[in-house]
C-alpha positions in Angstrom: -12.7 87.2 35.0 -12.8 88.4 31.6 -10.6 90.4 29.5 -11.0 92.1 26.6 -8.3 94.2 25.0 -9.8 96.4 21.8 -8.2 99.2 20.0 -10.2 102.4 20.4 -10.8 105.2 18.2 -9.5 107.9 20.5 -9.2 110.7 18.3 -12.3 112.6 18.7 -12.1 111.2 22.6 -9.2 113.6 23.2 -10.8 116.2 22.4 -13.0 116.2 25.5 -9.9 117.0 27.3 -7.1 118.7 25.3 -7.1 120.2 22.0 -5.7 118.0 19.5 -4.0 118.4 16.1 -5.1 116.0 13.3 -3.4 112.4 12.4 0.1 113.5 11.3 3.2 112.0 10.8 5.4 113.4 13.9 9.2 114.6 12.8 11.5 114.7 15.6 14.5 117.3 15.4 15.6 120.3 16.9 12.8 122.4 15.8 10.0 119.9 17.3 10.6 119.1 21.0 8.4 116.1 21.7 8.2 113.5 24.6 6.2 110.4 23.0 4.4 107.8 25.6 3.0 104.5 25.1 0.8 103.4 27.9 -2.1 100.8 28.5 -5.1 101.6 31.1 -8.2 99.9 31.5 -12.0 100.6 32.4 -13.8 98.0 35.1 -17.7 97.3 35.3 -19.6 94.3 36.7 -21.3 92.3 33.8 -25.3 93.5 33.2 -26.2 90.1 30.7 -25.6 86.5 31.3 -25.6 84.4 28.1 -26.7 81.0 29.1 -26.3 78.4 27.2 -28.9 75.6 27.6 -29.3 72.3 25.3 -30.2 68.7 25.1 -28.7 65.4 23.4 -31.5 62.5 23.0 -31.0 58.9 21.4 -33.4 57.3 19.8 -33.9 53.7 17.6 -34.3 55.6 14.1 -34.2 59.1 12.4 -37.9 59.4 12.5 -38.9 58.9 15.9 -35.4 59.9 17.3 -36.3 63.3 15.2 -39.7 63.5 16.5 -39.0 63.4 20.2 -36.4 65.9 19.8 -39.1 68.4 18.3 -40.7 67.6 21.8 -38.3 68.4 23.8 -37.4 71.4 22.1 -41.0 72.8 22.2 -41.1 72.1 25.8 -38.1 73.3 27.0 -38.6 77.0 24.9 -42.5 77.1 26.2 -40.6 76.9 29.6 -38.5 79.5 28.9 -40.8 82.2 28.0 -43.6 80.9 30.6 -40.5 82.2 32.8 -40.6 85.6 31.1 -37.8 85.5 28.4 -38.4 87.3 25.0 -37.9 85.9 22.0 -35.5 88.3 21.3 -33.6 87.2 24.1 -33.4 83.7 22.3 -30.4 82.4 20.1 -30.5 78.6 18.2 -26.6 77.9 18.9 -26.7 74.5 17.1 -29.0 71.1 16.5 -28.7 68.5 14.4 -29.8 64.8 14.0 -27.1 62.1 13.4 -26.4 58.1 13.4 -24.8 57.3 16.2 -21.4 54.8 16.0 -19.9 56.2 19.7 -19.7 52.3 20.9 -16.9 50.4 22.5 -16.7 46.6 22.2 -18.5 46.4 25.9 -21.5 47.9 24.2 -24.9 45.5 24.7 -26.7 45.0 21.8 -29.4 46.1 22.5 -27.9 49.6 24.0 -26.6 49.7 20.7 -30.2 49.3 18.7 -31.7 51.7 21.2 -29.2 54.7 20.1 -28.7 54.1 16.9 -29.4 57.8 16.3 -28.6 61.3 18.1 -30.7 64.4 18.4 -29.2 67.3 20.0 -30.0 71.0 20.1 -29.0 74.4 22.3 -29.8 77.8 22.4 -28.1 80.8 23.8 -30.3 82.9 26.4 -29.4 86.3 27.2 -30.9 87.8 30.6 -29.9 89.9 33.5 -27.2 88.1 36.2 -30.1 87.9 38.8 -32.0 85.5 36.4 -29.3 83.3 35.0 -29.9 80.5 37.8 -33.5 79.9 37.5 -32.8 79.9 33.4 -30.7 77.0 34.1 -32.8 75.4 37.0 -36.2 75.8 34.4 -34.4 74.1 31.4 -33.3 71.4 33.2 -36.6 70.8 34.6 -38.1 70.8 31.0 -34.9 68.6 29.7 -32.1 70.4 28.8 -29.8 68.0 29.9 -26.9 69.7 28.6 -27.2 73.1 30.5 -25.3 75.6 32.6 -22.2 77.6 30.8 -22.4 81.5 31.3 -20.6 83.9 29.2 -20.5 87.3 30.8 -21.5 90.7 28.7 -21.9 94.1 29.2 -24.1 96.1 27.4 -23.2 99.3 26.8 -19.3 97.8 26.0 -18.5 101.0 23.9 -18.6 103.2 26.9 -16.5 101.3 28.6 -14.1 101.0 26.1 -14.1 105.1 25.9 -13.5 105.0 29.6 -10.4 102.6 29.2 -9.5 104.9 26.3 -9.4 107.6 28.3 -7.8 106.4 31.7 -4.8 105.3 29.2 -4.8 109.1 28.2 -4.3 110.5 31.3 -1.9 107.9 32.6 0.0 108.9 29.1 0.1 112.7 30.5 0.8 111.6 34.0 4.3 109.4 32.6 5.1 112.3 30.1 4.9 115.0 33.2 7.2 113.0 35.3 9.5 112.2 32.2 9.8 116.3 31.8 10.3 116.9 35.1 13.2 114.7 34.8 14.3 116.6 31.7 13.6 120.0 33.8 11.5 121.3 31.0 7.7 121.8 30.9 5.7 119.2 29.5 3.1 121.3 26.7 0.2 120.7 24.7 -0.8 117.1 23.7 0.0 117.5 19.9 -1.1 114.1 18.7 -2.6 110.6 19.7 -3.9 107.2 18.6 -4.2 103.9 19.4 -2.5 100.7 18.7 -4.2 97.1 17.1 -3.8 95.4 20.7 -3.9 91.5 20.4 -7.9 90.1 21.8 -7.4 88.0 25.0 -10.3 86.8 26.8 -9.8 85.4 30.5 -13.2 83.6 32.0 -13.4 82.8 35.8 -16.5 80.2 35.6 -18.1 80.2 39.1 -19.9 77.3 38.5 -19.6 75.7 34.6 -18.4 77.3 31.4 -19.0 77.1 28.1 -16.1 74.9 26.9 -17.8 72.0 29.4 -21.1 73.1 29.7 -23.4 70.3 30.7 -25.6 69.3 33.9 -26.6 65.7 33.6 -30.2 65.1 33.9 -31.6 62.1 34.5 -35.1 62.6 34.6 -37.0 65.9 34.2 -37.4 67.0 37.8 -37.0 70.2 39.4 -33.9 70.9 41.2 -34.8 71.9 45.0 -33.2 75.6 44.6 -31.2 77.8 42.0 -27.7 77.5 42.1 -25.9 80.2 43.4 -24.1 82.7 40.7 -22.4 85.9 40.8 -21.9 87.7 37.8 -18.2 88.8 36.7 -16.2 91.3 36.0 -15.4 93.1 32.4 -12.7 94.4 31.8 -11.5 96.6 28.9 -8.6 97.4 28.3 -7.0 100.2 26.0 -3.2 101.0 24.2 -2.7 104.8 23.4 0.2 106.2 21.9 0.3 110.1 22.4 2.8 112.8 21.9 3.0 115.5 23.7 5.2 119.1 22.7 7.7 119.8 25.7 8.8 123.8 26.0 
């Protein structure tokens, strides 16, 4: 499950349901009979993209040829992807790189070591509906990509969702302030001012089958797994922190 806490410009958002004075500095004394809350709410959708992550690592004897077989691969396995329908724009390079290779323990053959003298890798990001995400990864292992598989949930339209967070934290705010007047036995008024706080980013990921901190399906030859995996996409969450005062009569 993911989090996401963001602090949302809820200014112009309040209007929709009360009128609201502009950003002022609130004085408390006899004269100005306030009750001030500070609540959180959030906003719940099911994700709509699945980012997946899909990449390979090669070794090879030399730069050259270790280089060259990479370019291969990496033709291969991107012809794959848009023979399966995905868009170019739908396509992010997330890394590649070519380097000499020196990961050997003293139990290393030789001539393991002169066969991987050098390291290719490369990986992409591919952004497509939930529905699609397992036959991305099933297709890129089958052209390669032996280092395939992590997910990170999205939602698309995310600023909507944070208004809706926004605004479930508004009326919880009036909800709290009507009980706290009740309690005072005087009416709760007008909401006279409101904003929102800098809450701290916190992201919480429920992998349902690899994430993106381990993300890797070893492939040992390019065959075609017998079926897609099975994956469900997750829930986003936004979450919002108002702080809104409210005249009491």
């Amino acid at each position: 499950m993911m989090r996401v806490k963001k602090a949302i410009p809820i200014l112009l958002l309040v209007a929709g349901f009360i009128g609201v004075a502009p950003a002022q500095n609130i004085q408390v004394n006899r004269d100005n009979k306030t009750i001030t809350i500070n609540t959180s709410d959030e906003a719940i959708a099911t994700a709509d993209i699945a980012a997946v992550a899909i990449g390979f690592q090669i070794y090879g004897a030399d730069s050259q040829s270790t280089y060259a077989d990479g370019g291969k691969l990496s033709h291969g396995i991107m012809d794959a992807m848009r023979k399966l329908g995905v868009k170019d724009e739908n396509i992010e390079s997330a890394g590649q790189g070519l380097e000499h290779n020196s990961n050997f323990d003293d139990k290393t053959p030789a001539d393991e070591r002169t066969k991987k003298q050098f390291m290719f890798h490369q990986s992409w990001i591919i952004s497509v509906p939930p529905a699609n995400s397992a036959e991305v990864i099933r297709v890129a292992i089958a052209a390669g990509a032996n280092e395939s598989g992590g997910i990170e949930w999205r939602f698309a339209d995310r600023k909507s969702l944070q208004a809706k967070a926004a605004a479930n934290a508004l009326v919880k705010a009036r909800a709290v302030a009507a009980e706290m007047a009740d309690g005072l036995h005087v009416k709760l008024g007008a909401l006279i001012y409101a904003s929102n706080e800098m809450p701290r980013v916190a992201m919480f990921r429920r992998m349902g089958v690899m994430n993106t901190e381990s993300a890797s399906v070893a492939a040992a030859s390019p065959q075609v797994p017998a079926a897609p995996l099975e994956i469900r996409p997750q829930t986003i969450r936004e979450e919002a922190t108002v702080y809104a005062v409210f005249a009491i009569e």
